[in-house]
C-alpha positions, -999 to 999 in steps of 0.1 A, spaced: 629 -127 -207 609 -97 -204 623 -76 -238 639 -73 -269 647 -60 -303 670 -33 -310 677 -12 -342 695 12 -353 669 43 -358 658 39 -326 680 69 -304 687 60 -271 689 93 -251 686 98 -214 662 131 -215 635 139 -238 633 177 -251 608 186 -224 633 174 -195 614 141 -187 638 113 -174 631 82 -193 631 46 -173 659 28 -182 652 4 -213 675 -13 -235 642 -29 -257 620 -20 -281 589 -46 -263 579 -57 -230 551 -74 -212 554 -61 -177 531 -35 -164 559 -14 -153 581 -18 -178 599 4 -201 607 6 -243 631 21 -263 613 54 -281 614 51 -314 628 85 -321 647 93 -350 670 122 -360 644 145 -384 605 144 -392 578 140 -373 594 109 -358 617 133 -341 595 155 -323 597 158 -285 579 128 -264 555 140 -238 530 124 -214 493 126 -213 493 150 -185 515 173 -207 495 174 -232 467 180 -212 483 211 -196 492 229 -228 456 224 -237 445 236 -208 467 270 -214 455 278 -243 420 270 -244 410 263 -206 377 283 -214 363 263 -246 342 234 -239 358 199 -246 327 181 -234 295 179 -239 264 156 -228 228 161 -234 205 153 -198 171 159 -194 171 172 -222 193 198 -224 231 202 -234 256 202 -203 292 220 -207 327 210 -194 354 235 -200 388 219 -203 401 239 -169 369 220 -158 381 191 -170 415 188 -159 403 197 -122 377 170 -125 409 145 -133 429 160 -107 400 154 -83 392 117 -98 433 112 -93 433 114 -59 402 98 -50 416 66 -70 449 74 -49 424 75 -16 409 39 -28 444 26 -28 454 25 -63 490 15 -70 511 21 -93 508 4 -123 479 -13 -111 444 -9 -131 413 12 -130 384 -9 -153 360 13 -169 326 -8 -177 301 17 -191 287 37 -223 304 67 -234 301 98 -207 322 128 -193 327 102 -162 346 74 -187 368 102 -202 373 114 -162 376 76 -149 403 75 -182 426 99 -174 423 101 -139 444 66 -129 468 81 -156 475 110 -137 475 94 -102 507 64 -121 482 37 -127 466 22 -162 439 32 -175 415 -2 -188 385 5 -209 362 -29 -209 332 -40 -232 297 -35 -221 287 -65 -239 312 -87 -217 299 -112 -194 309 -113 -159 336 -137 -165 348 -124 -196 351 -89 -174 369 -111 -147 395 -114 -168 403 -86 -177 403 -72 -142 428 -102 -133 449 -98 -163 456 -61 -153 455 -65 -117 424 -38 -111 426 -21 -79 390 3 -88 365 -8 -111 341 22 -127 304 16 -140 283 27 -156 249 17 -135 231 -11 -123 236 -36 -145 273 -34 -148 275 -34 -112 252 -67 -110 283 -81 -133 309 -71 -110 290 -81 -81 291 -117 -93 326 -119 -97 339 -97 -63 351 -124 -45 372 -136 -70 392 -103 -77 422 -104 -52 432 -67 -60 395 -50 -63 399 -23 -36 364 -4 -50 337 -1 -72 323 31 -83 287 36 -101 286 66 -123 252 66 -137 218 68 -115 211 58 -80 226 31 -58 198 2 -56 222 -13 -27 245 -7 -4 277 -22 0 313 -19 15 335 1 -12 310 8 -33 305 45 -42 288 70 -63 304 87 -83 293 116 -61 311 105 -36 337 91 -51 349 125 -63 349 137 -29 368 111 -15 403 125 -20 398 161 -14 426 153 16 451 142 -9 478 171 -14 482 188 -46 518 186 -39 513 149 -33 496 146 -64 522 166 -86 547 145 -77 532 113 -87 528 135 -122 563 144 -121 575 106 -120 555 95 -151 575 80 -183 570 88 -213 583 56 -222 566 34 -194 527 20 -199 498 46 -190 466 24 -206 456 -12 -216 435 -17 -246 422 -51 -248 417 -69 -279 379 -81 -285 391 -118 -279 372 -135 -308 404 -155 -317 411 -165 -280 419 -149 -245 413 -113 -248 452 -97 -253 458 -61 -233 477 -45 -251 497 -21 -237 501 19 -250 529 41 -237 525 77 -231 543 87 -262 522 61 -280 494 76 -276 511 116 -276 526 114 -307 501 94 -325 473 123 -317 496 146 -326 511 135 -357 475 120 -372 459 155 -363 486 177 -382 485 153 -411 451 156 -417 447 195 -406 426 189 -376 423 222 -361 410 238 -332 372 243 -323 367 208 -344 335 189 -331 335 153 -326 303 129 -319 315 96 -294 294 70 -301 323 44 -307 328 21 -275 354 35 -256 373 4 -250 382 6 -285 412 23 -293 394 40 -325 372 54 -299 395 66 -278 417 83 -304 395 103 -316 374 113 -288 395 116 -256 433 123 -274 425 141 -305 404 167 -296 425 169 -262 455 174 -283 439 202 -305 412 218 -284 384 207 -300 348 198 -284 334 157 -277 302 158 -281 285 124 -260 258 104 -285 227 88 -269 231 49 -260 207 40 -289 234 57 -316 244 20 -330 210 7 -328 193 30 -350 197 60 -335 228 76 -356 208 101 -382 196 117 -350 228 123 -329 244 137 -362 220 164 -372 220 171 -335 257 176 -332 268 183 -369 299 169 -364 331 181 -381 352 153 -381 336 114 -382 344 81 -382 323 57 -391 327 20 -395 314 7 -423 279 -6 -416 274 28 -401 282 47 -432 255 18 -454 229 32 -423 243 66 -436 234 56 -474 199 45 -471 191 76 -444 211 96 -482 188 76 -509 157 82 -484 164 123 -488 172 120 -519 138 104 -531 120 124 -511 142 156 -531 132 170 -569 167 143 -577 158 125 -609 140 95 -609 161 81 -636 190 88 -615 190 57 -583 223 75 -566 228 112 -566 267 103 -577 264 129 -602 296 159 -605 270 179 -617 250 177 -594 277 177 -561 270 217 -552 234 216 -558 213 229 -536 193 191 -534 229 176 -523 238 205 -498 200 196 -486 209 159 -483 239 165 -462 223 185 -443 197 156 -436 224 135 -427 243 157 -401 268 161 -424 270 196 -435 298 210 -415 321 177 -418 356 182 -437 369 147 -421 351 118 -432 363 86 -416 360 48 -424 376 23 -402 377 -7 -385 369 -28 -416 370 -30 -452 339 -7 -471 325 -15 -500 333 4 -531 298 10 -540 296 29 -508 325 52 -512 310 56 -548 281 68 -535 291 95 -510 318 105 -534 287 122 -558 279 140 -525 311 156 -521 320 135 -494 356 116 -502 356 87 -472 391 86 -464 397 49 -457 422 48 -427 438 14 -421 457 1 -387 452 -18 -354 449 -16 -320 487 -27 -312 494 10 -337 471 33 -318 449 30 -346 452 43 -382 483 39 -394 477 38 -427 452 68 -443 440 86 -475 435 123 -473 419 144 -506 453 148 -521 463 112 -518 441 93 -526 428 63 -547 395 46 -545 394 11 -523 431 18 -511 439 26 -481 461 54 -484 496 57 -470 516 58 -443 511 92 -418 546 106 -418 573 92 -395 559 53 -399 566 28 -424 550 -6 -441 562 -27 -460 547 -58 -476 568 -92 -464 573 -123 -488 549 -108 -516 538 -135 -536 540 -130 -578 510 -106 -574 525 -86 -548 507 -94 -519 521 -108 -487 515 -96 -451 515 -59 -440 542 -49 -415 545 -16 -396 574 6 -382 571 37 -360 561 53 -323 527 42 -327 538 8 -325 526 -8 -293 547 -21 -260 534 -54 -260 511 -82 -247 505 -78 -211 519 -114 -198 523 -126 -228 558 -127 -236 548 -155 -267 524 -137 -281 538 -104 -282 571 -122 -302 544 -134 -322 536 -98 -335 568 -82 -330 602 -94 -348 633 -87 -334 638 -53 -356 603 -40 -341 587 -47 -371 550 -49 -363 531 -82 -380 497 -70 -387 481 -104 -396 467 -84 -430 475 -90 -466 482 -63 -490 499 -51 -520 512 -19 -528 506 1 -567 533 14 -585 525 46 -564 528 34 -531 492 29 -519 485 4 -500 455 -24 -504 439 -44 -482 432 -77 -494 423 -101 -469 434 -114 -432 457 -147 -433 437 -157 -405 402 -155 -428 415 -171 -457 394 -202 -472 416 -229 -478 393 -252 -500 404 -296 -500 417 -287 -529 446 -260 -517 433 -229 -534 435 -197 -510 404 -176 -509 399 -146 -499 360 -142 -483 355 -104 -483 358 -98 -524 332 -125 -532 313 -117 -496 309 -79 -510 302 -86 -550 269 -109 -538 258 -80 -515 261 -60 -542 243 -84 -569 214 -84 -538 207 -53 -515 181 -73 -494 217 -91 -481 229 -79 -449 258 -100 -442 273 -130 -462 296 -150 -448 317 -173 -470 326 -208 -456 345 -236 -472 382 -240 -452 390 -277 -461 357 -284 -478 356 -295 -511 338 -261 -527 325 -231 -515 293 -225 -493 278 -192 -480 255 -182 -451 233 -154 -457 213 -131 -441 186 -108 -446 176 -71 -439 156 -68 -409 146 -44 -381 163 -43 -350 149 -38 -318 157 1 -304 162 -15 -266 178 -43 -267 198 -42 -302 192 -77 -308 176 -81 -346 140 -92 -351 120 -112 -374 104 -82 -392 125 -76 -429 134 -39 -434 107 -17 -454 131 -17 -483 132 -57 -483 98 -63 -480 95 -32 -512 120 -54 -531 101 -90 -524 67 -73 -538 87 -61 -569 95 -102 -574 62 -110 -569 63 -120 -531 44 -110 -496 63 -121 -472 72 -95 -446 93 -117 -420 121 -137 -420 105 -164 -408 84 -165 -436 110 -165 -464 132 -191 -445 103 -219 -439 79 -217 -468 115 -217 -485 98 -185 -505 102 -192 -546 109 -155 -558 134 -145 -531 152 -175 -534 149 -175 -575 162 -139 -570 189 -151 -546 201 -181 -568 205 -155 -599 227 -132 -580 249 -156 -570 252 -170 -604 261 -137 -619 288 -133 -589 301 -170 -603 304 -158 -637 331 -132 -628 349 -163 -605 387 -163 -617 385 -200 -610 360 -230 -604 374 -231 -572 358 -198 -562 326 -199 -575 299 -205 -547 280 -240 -548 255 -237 -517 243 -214 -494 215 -212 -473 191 -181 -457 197 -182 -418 167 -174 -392 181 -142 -381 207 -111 -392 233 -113 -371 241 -86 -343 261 -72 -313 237 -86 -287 236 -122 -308 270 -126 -303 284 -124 -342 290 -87 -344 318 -67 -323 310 -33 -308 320 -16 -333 298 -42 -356 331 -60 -371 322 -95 -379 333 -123 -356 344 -147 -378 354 -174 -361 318 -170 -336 300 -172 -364 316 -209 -379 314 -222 -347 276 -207 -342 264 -226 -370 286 -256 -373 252 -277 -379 243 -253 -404 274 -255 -427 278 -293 -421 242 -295 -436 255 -274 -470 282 -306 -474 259 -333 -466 255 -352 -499 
């Protein structure tokens, strides 16, 4: 069985409005690469506006602004330009050279690399030329990359430079359908059959035909698969899942005009590429709306950020959540060093949100020129959207997943309540299924930003997708009495103690961080135990290179540890002399978290300091520094089996 689901809102028609034929489809999911789904189109609203494909949309960008810059890319020092008439022709060229290297249709081009006008060229370019598009984490190991080039078949794999290529290298022989590699960064240290620059590469099709070309264009589907987007695989086997052309189209569109994203809008792409986040809002939004990508340095999530945003002074960003706490202390810092009352520890003060000290502190931040501020990917604290609220700076919490083209779920000024999520962009749904007496049950999504499906993976799409279409995020929520939505927890994160009690980590997680700003992460453990644990860890610096943390604790921590009376200045330090004041300090947070426990059963018991913070390069953090869970348990098995030794 390759499909299925049906409804009634969904109109089956044989053209769209701009004279596309659709492939046949009698489903609303598949899991073949060149399969086809039902559009979700319905009779009024924005669900009813006209599909079109990625190329379309490109064109009418191209007509009406081919002469502003959509990209842009600071080397050696100085800021490099691409015009969006440069841009499509760089797509058209990129097109035929993967049509040269034998790309076929349907077949995948994987992109392996940091964010670059080559990525957003390798992106689009199989799109145009009828294959998919396959962004894939740096931080993957060989094998984990030979999976993904297996999974979608990969005919052309991109790099970056050298040491993506020594990755690829080591798996070749084992990729049946690699036809080429392409390097797009730096020199080649080697030479090898079918391996390019990207130099060269974008000369290799220069005897394809336009004509050729344009009628590959013409055959696109709206309807039919143009990129993967592969899940992070923290759970299991990495899942691709798979984005039609009207996906992606009307999920740009319909998020821009919601939230007034207009043209000339700058955005700063520092957000892995491979994500869908990151590829919403750098490639498709600004491609949908003429606005200008702006290319961070590589260092921007290991402690470069400040930096790249005065730099760019972006006017729309998204930020996931430890990125906006980075944001916070770079604010308190300014705002110490500003004539901002000592009495006053957070500038969250209405009277003080036009002063010139705050309009000073945005600008210190990058910030000044921003009317969309962003936060995604995870849950953020209140305390944070507190805090950037006295600054005049609303974070719009936006809610959704990678099998909805991202935010599905958004606040915007007008609607919006603190720690909710917002609501639904017009033309989707959610609803709440089997709410329990408090009104929480599992959040499920309708609309054309709901995914195709699971490449190959017929029972784990079904898993996701009922037979209505309904999309199962995994999430718990509740609505209020005026319909905006709250994120409670993930069914798959719940702590179910011994004694049956569900738990969810990230309220209890959040109120000890906030008891103890030396925390950096805290990690709740006790599925099946008898009581609760917790792993902690603290504030330290992190090594500009590498991104891996160190053993040095932040200046702020070690400030805070001289406060209690303490000298220590490493982790180490705390950890093995078992340091009395930090862990005095420590024991009396948590205490004061227990007091507010609505139960014995959540009140923490143990916990224990580990040796390092966790990070992207350790392994616990994701790329865009989301916690891995179920890495982390398994990490420090001995650890936690230690906190239930009597």
């Amino acid at each position: 069985m390759d499909g299925g689901g049906q409804s009634s809102g969904v109109l089956e028609k044989k053209k769209d409005a701009a004279g596309l034929t659709l492939a046949p489809a009698d489903c609303l999911w598949t899991t073949a690469r060149d399969g086809a789904v039902m559009l979700r189109v319905e009779e009024t609203g924005p669900a009813s506006e006209p599909p079109v494909t990625i190329v379309q949309m490109f064109k009418e960008v191209v007509q009406r602004y081919g002469n502003r810059p959509a990209m842009a890319v600071k080397r050696d020092g100085r800021w490099e330009t691409t015009t969006y008439l440069q841009y499509y022709q760089q797509c058209r060229a990129a097109a035929k050279s993967f049509l040269k290297l034998g790309l076929e249709r349907f077949h995948g081009v994987g992109i392996l690399g940091f964010n670059s006008p080559e990525w957003f060229v390798a992106d689009v370019g199989p799109i145009m030329a009828g294959g998919l598009a396959v962004g894939i984490y740096t931080t993957n190991s060989a094998e984990a990359c030979q999976y993904v080039a297996e999974n979608c078949e990969a005919n052309i794999l991109v790099v970056e430079g050298h040491t993506q290529l020594l990755k690829i290298l080591q798996i070749q022989d084992r990729l049946p359908h690699l036809k080429a590699i392409v390097q797009y960064c730096g020199e080649l240290q080697m030479r090898k059959p079918n391996l390019y620059t990207w130099e060269e590469f974008m000369h290799l099709g220069e005897d394809i035909s336009d004509f050729k070309l344009d009628d590959i264009i013409s055959s696109l589907k709206v309807n039919q698969c143009c990129t993967i987007v592969y899940t992070s695989g923290t759970t299991g086997p990495a899942k691709g899942a798979m984005l039609s052309h009207d996906n992606v189209t009307w999920t740009a569109k319909t998020f821009g005009k919601h939230f007034g994203v207009q043209e000339k809008e700058v955005i700063l792409s520092y957000l892995p590429l491979n994500h869908v986040g990151g590829q919403l809002y750098d490639i498709w939004l600004p491609m949908c709306f003429g606005g200008t990508t702006y290319f961070a340095n590589p260092g921007a999530l290991k402690g470069s950020m400040i930096h790249n945003l005065k730099e760019v002074r972006p006017t729309i960003f998204l930020g996931v959540p430890r990125i906006w706490e980075k944001i916070q202390e770079a604010a308190e810092v300014l705002a110490s060093c500003s004539s901002v009352n000592d009495n006053c520890s957070n500038p969250c003060l209405s009277s003080l949100a036009d002063s010139s000290i705050l309009k000073t502190i945005k600008a210190g931040l990058g910030l000044d020129r921003c009317t969309l501020w962003h936060s995604g990917a995870a849950p953020v604290k209140k305390e944070t959207l507190e805090y950037f609220m006295g600054l005049n700076l609303y974070l719009m919490n936006v809610y959704g997943l990678t099998e909805s083209v991202g935010p599905w779920v958004v606040s915007t000024q007008s609607n919006f309540r603190i720690t909710s999520c917002g609501k639904a962009i017009p033309g989707c749904k959610t609803k709440i299924h089997m709410p329990d007496k408090d009104g929480v049950g599992e959040i499920f999504c309708w609309g054309r930003n709901i995914f195709m499906g699971y490449l190959n993976m017929e029972e784990k799409t079904t898993d996701v997708l009922d037979e209505d279409g309904w999309l199962h995020s995994g999430d718990l929520g509740r609505f209020d009495e005026d319909g905006f939505l709250y994120v409670t927890g993930r069914l798959k994160d719940i702590v179910v103690t011994s004694g049956g009690e569900n738990i969810p980590p990230i309220p209890i997680e959040n109120s000890v961080k906030k008891e103890l700003p030396i925390i950096s992460n805290a990690i709740l453990v006790g599925d099946q135990r008898k009581f609760l644990s917790m792993l902690l860890t603290l504030k330290c610096t992190v090594d500009a290179d590498t991104g891996e943390s160190q053993d040095y604790l932040t200046e702020e921590v070690i400030q805070f540890c001289q406060q209690l009376g303490s000298g220590a200045t490493r982790v180490s330090e705390v950890v093995s002399k078992k340091d009395p004041a930090i862990y005095d300090a420590i024991h009396k947070a948590i205490e004061r978290v227990n007091q507010k426990a609505v139960s014995n059963a959540q009140k923490v018991q143990k916990w224990t300091i580990l040796n390092k913070d966790f990070s992207i390069a350790g392994g616990e953090l994701g790329p865009t520094l989301k916690l891995k869970r179920s890495v982390i348990l398994a990490m420090y098995e001995e650890c936690i089996d230690e906190l239930y030794k009597v």
